[in-house]
N, C-alpha and C positions, 0 to 999 in steps of 0.2 A: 497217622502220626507215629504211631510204633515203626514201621519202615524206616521212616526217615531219622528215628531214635535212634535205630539200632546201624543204621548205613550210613550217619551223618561225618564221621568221617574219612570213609570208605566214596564219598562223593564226587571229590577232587579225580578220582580216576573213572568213577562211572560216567561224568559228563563229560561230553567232548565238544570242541568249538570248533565251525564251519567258515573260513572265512572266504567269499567270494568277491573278485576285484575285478570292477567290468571298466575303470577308466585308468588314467595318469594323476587327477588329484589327489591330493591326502586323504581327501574324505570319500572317494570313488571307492565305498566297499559294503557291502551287507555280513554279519555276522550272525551265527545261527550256531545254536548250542543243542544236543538232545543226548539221549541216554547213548551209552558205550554198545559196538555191534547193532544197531540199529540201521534200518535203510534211511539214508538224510531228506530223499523224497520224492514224490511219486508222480510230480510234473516239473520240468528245468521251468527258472525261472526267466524271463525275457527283461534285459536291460536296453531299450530302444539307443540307438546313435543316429545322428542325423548321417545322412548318406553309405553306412553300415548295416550291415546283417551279423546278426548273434549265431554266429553257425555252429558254436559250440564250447567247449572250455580246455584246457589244459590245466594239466595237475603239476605239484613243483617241479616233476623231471622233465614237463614241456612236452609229454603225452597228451592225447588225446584222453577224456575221459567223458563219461556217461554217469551225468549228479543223479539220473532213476536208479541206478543198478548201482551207485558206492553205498559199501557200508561200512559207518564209521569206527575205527576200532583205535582213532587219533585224530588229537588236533590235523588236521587240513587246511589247506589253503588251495582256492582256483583263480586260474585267470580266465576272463573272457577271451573268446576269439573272435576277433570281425574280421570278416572280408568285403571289401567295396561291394554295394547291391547290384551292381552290373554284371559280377561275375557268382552271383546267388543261381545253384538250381532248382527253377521254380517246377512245381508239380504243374502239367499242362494236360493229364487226362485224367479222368475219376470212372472204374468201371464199377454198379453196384451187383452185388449176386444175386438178387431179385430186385429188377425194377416195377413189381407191384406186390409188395408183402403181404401178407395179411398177421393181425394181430387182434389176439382177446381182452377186449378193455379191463380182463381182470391181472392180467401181466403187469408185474411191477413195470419191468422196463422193458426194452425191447434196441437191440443193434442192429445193422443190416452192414455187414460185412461188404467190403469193396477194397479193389487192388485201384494203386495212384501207377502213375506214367508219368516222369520217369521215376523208379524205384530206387534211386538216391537223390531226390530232390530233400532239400533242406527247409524248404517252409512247410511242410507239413501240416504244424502246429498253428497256420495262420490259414487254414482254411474258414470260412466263416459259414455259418450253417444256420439254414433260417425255415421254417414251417410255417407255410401260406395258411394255416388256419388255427390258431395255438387253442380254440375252442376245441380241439380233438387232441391233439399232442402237440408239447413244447418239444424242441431238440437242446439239447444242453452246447457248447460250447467245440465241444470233443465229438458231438457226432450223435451222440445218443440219447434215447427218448426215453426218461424217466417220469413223463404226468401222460398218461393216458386219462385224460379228461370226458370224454366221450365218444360215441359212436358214428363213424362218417368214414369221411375223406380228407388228405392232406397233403399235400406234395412239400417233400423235404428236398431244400436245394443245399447246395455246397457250391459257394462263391471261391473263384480262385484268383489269384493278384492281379491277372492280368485280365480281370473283366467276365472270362468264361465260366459257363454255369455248368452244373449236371446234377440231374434229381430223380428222385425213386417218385414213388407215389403207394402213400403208405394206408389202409385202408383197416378202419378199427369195428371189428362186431361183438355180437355182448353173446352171441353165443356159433362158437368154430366147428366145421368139420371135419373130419377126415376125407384126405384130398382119393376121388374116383377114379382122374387121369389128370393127365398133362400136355398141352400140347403147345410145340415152339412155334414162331409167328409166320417164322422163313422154312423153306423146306432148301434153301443154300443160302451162304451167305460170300460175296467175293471178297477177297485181301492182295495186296498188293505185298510182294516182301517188303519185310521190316516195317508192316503195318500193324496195327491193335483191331481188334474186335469182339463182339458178342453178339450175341443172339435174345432175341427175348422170346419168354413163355410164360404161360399160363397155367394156372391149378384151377382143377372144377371139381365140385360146384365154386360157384362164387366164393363162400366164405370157408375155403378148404384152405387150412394149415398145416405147413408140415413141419417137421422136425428140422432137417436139415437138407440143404442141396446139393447135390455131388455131380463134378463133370467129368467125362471121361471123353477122353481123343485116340483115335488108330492112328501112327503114325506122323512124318512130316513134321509137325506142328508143335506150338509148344503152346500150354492151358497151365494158368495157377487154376487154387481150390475157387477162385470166384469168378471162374468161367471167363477170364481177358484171355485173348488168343494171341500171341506172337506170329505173324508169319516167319517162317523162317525158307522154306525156300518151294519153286513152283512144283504144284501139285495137286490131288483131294486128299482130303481127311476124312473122316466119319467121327461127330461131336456125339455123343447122348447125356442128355439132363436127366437127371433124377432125383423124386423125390423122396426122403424118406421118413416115413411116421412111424412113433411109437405106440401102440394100445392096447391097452390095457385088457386083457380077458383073463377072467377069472384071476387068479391068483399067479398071472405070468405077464411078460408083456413080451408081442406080435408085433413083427415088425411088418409093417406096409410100406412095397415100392411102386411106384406108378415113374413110365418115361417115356422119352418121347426122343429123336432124332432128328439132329439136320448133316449136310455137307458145309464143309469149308472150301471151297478153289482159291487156290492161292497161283498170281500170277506172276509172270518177272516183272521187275519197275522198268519204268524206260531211263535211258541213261543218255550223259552228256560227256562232253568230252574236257579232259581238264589238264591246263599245261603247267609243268613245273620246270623253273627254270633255276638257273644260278649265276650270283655274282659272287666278285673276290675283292676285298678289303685289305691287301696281303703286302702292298708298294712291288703290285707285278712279281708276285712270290720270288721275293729279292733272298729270304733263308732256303727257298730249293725243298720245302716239305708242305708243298700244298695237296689238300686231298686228290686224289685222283677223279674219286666219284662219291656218290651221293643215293644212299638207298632212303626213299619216303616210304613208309610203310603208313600206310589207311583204318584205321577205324570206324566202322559202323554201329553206334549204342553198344560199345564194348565192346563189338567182336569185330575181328582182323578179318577185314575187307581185300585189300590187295595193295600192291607197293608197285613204285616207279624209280628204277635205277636213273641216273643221270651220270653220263661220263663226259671227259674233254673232248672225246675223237667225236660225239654226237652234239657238240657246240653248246654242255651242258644244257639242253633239255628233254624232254621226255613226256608223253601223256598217257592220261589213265584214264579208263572209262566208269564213272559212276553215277547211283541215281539220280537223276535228275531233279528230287525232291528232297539229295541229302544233306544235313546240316553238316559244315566242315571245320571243324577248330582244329588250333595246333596245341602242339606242348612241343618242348624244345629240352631235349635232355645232353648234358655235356657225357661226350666220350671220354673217357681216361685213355683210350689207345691214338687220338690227338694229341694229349697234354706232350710238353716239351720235358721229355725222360731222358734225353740225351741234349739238353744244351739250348736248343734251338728256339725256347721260343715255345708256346702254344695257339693253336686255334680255337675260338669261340664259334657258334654260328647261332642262327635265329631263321625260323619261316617265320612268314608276312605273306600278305595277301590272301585270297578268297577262292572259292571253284569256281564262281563266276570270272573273277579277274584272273587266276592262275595265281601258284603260289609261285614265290622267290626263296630260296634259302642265300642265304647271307653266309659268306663263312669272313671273320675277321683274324689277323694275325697278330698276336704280341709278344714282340723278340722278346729274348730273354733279358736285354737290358732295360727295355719299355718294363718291364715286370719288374727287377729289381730296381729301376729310378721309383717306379708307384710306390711300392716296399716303405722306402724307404722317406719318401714325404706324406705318405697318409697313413690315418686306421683303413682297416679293413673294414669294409662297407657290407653292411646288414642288407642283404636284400630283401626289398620292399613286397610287400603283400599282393601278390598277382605276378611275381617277377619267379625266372626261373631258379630254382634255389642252389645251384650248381656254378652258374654265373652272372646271377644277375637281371640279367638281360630280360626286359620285359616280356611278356606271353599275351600273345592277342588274340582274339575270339571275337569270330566273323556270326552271321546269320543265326542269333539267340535265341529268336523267336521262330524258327522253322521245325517239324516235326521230327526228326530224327539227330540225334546226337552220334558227334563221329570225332574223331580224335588224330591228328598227325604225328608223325615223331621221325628220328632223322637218324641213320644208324652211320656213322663215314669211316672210311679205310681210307691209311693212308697212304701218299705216294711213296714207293721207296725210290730211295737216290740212287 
């Protein structure tokens, strides 16, 4: 009470209000108050919407923002963000860093570290995590085992949206050693580019526990700390696991490494052929400033794949050779070196279509008077959530559920007169 004696009117500025607004009605809002400079807290909260994903919030300036990482130093205000659940990216791989732990039933808790695929998927938080035997350990919600109940066996799964499982197998003794060796299961393991993998190993004796796990790769390849391997292009590698303990002797402590080695072979993918073509929107480019050509540039899980020019003198088409197992979506970005700077009129364009079916780029024309009659009988139109935000124009996304993520986009020059 003294505190509050002596701060009581010093209050109005120590507490700050949180308002968070995830709908359109009046009452579509949570309000949350706490001390000044404070973190507001340490899991976002989930407002479900039917057919919507809660992908995130924006703050008053219609930034993106992260409610774990603000602290509040004022009144606030967020809005939620959805975007349709069709265009949600879901986590579709889970690698763990030891798929057979060991832990000491006297351990408060215990994590087991693991990299997701893709590494900007947005449900993260909705992975569901369950323990075939909660007589040994519960998992909590987040991943991690806080009752270590008893001594055994327990395989911890991670359930993901779309059905797929992946699980450790977590093994609890009431009394641990120090690990003698190690040895991994494979002595190679193959990849395909632009594929994921791991390896699995062992610590001996049985109930050896170590400190912590460390990977290391020569070359080629790309390894996070929890041992996922990127192929990136054909070749070998040389992977080694290690582990390391700390122990205690006498009044220091000794560090113990035990390891063990495999190969990686990473091979080329096999590839298909893929046609891009184009049409024109334009009334037979009646203004005389149609593009001439058309550069597609590729994406492969965020890196630049390769690109397909398309000109008139080639009957605007062109193909490009890619993997055969690669996912292909568009994005559609408006040029400014199109837009109508001198008079005429601008170009819009949009891809459609698939690498099964070929894409299409679309170029459309609107004279300069088609532009100032819209002007002039309508507002200007918000483009909608999934649309491109330049012009509009809807963005579509082909093969969602196949393993590798790739991206289009469309670079055009124009004709001169």
């Amino acid at each position: 009470m003294t505190w509050y004696d002596n701060n009581l009117y010093s209050l109005p500025d120590l507490v700050k209000t949180v308002t968070l607004k995830y709908g359109d009605g009046e009452y579509d809002f949570d309000r949350f108050t706490g001390m000044k400079n404070t973190q507001f807290m340490t899991q976002t909260p989930d407002y479900p919407k039917e057919g919507s994903f809660l992908a995130g919030w924006y703050d008053e300036e219609g930034n993106e923002a992260d409610l774990t990482m603000e602290l509040i130093s004022e009144d606030r205000v967020f809005t939620a963000k959805y975007i349709p659940e069709s265009e949600v990216v879901r986590v579709k791989e889970i690698y763990f860093s030891d798929l057979h732990p060991i832990v000491d039933i006297d351990e408060d808790a215990f994590a087991n570290n693991y990299s997701i695929y893709p590494l900007n998927a947005q449900d993260q938080n909705m992975i569901k995590w369950t323990s075939s035997d909660e007589t040994v350990a519960a998992v909590s919600e987040d991943g991690n085992l806080f009752k270590l109940k008893s001594t055994g066996k327990t395989t911890i799964t991670a359930h993901l949206y779309d059905g797929e499982e992946f699980s450790y197998e977590l093994t609890v003794f009431d009394d641990t050693a120090v690990p003698e060796s190690l040895d991994v299961t494979e002595d190679s393991i193959e990849l395909t580019v632009g594929g994921r993998g791991m390896a699995d190993f062992r610590l001996f004796p049985e109930n050896a526990k170590s400190s912590t796990i460390n990977y290391n790769m020569e070359m080629i390849e790309d390894i996070d700390m929890n041992g996922m391997i990127t192929a990136r292009s054909p070749g070998k590698a040389k992977v080694t696991v290690c582990a390391v303990t700390y122990v205690k002797q006498n009044d220091s402590m000794e560090m113990k490494t035990v390891f063990d080695s495999f190969e990686v072979v990473v091979k080329a993918p096999p590839k298909k052929e893929v046609k891009v073509s184009a049409v024109r929107n334009d009334g037979d480019n009646k203004d005389s400033i149609r593009p001439s050509s058309a550069i597609i540039t590729f994406f492969v899980s965020g890196d630049f794949y390769g690109s397909a020019e398309i000109y008139e003198s080639t009957n605007w088409e062109a193909l490009l050779y890619v993997p055969v197992n690669a996912e292909i979506t568009t994005r559609v970005f408006k040029n400014d070196a199109i837009t109508g700077t001198d008079g005429e009129g601008s170009y819009s364009y949009e891809i459609t279509g698939s690498a099964d079916e070929g894409f299409v780029v679309t170029f459309t024309h609107t004279s300069k008077e088609d532009e100032s009659s819209e002007d002039d009988s309508s507002e200007p139109e918000t483009p909608s959530e999934g649309s491109n935000p330049d012009t509009g124009a809807p963005v579509s996304v082909f093969a969602a559920s196949l393993a590798l993520a790739a991206a289009a986009a469309s670079v055009i020059s124009r004709k001169r007169k």
